[in-house]
C-alpha positions as CSV (number, residue, x, y, z in Angstrom):
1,X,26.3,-2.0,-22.2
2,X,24.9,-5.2,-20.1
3,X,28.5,-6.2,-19.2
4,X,29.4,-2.7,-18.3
5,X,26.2,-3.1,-16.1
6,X,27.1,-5.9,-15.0
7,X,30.6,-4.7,-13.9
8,X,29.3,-2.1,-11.9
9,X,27.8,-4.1,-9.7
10,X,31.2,-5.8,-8.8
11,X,33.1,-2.3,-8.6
12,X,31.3,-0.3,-6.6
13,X,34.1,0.5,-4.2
14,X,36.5,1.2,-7.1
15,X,37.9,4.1,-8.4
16,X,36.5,4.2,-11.9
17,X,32.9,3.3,-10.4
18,X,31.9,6.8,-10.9
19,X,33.6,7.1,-13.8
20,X,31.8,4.2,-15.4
21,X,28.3,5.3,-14.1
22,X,28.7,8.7,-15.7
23,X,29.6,7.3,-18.9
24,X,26.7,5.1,-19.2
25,X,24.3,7.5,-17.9
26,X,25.7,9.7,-21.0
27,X,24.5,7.0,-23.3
28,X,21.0,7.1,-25.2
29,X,20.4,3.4,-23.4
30,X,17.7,1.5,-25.2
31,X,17.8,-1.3,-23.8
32,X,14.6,-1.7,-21.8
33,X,16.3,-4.7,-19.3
34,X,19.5,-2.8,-19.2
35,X,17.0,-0.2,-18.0
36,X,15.4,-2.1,-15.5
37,X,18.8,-2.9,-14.4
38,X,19.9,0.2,-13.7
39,X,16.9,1.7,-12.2
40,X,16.7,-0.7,-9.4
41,X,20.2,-0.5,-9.3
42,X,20.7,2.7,-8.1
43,X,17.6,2.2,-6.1
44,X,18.8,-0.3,-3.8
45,X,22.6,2.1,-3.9
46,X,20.4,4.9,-2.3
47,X,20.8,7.0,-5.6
48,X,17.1,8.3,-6.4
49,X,17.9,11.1,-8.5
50,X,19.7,8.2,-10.8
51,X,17.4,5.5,-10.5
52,X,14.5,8.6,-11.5
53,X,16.4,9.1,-14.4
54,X,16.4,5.5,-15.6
55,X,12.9,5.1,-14.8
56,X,11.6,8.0,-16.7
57,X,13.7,6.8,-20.0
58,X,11.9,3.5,-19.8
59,X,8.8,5.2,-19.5
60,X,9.7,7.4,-22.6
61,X,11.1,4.5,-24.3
62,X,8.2,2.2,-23.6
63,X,5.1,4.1,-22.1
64,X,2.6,1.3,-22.8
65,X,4.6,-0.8,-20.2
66,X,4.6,-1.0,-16.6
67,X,8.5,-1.0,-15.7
68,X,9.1,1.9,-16.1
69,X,6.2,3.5,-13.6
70,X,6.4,0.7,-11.4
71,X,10.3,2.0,-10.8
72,X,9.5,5.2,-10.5
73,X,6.4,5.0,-8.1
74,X,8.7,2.9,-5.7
75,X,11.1,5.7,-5.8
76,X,8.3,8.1,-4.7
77,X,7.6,6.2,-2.7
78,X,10.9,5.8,-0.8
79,X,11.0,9.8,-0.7
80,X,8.0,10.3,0.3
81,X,6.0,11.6,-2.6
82,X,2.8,9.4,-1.8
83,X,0.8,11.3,-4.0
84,X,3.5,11.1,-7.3
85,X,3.6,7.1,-6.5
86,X,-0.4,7.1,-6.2
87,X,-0.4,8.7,-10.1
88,X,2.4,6.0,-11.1
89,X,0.4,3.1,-9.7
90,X,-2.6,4.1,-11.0
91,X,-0.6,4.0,-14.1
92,X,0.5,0.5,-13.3
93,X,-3.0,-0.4,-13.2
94,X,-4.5,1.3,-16.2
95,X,-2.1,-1.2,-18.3
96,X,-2.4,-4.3,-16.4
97,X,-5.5,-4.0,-13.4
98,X,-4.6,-7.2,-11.7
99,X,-0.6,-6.1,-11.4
100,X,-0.1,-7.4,-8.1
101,X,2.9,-4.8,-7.3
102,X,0.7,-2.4,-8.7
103,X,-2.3,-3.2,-6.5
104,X,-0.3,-3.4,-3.6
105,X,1.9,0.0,-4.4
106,X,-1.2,1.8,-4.2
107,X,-2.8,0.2,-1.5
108,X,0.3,1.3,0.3
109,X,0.0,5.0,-0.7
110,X,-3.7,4.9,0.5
111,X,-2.2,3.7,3.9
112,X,0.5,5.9,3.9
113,X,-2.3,8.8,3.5
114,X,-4.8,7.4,5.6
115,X,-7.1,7.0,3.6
116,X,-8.2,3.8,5.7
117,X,-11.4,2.5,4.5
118,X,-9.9,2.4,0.4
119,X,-6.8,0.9,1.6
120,X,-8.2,-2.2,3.9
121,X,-10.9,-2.6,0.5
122,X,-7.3,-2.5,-1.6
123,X,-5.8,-5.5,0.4
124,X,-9.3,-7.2,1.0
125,X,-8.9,-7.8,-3.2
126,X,-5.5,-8.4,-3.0
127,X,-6.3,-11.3,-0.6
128,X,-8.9,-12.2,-2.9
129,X,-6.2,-12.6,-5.8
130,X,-4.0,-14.1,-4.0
131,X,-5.5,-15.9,-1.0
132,X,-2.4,-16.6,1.1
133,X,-0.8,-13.7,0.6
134,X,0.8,-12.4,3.8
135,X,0.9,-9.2,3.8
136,X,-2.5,-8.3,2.9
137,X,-3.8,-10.1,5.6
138,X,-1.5,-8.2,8.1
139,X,-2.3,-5.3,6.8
140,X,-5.8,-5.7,7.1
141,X,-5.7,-6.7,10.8
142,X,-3.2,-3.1,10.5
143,X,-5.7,-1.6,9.3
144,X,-8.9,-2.6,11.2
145,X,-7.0,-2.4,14.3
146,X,-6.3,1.6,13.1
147,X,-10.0,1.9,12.8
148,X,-10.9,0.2,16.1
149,X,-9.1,3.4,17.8
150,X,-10.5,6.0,15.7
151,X,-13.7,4.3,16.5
152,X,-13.4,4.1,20.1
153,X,-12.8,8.4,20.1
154,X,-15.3,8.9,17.9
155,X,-17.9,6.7,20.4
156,X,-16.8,9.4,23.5
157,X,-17.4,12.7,21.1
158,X,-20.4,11.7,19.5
159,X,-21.9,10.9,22.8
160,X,-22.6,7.2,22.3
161,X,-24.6,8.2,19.3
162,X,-26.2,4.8,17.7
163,X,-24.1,5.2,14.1
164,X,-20.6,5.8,16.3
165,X,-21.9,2.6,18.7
166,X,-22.0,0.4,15.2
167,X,-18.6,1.5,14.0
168,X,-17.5,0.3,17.3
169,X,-19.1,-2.7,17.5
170,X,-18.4,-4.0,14.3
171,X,-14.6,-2.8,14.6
172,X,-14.4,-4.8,17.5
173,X,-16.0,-7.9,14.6
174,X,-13.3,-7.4,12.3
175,X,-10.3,-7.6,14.7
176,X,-11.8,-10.7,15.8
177,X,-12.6,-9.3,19.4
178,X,-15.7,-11.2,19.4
179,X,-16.2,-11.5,23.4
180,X,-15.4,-8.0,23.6
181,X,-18.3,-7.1,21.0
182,X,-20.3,-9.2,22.8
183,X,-19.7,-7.6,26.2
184,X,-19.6,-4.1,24.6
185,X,-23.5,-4.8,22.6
186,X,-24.4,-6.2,26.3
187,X,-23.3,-3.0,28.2
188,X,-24.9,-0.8,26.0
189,X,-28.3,-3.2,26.1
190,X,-27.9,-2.6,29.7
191,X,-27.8,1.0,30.0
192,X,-30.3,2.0,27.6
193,X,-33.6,0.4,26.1
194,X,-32.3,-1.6,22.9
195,X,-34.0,-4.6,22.8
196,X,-35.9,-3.6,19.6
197,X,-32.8,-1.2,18.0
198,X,-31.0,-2.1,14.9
199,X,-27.9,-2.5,16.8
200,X,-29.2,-5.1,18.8
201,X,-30.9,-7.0,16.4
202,X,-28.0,-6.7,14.2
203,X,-25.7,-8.0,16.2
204,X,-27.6,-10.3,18.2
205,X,-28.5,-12.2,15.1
206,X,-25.1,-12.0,13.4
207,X,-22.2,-12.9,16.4
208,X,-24.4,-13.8,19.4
């Protein structure tokens, strides 16, 4: 079965491709790399309904190991089905909690649903894991830069209201903005009486 795998890869223009793929698909597989094979596979062919099929044998084959969710969250997750991937990740991380693919799969489905705050605390671990990894860190400054905006509307509907001029001001912190937090803190200090508020303490003390 591994050579006829292997085959396929070669053949995929030929005639008895299909042929071949059907055969093996036929076959009670058991062979959890063979498995693995084929799942990202057909992944990578654009073939979801197939690589879903391979995934969910490995699971039954093997449900106390990761390969077979991990391959079948990333499938949900290429069709959109953020919420299926989010159950499979979760299952990723219920067998092995540090699974880096598994911590970053769900942080992705978080994003992906906007659930903002739980996704930049995700990445923020991730990063602590694995302290040059890339990707977290972009996606934090992603992230933070997301919540700088929602910020900024929610600072004009809540009529400057001291909780929505904190967001603010420490969004503007963790995008690195510091001149502009300064500046913002100062205008507000200037237009209202906030030499003794917590904002102006706060930040006074912890950027000025």
């Amino acid at each position: 079965q591994r050579e006829a795998a292997l085959e396929l890869a070669f053949e995929q223009e030929s005639a008895p491709f299909i042929e071949r793929v059907n055969a093996l698909m036929a076959e009670p597989v058991e062979d959890p790399d063979l498995l693995c094979w084929l799942a990202t596979h057909f992944r990578y062919m654009g073939n979801g309904e197939a690589s879903r099929d391979f995934s969910q044998r490995l699971i039954d084959l093997d449900p106390g190991k990761v390969d077979g969710w991990l391959r079948q969250a990333q499938i949900n997750m290429d069709e959109r089905y953020y919420y299926r991937a989010w159950d499979d990740f979760c299952q990723v991380l219920s067998i092995a909690p540090r699974h880096i693919l598994g911590l970053k799969g769900l942080a992705q489905c978080l994003l992906k649903l906007e659930y903002l705050h739980d996704a930049r605390s995700l990445y923020e671990l991730i990063h602590q894991q694995v302290e040059y990894d890339a990707e977290s860190q972009v996606q934090i400054l992603h992230i933070n830069t997301l919540l700088h905006k929602e910020h900024q509307s929610a600072l004009k509907q809540n009529d400057y209201g001291m909780t929505a001029c904190e967001n603010l001001a420490e969004s503007y912190n963790q995008t690195g903005a510091y001149a502009q937090c300064i500046d913002f803190v100062l205008g507000l200090r200037e237009n209202a009486s906030m030499n003794n508020s917590l904002l102006w303490r706060l930040f006074k003390s912890s950027i000025i």
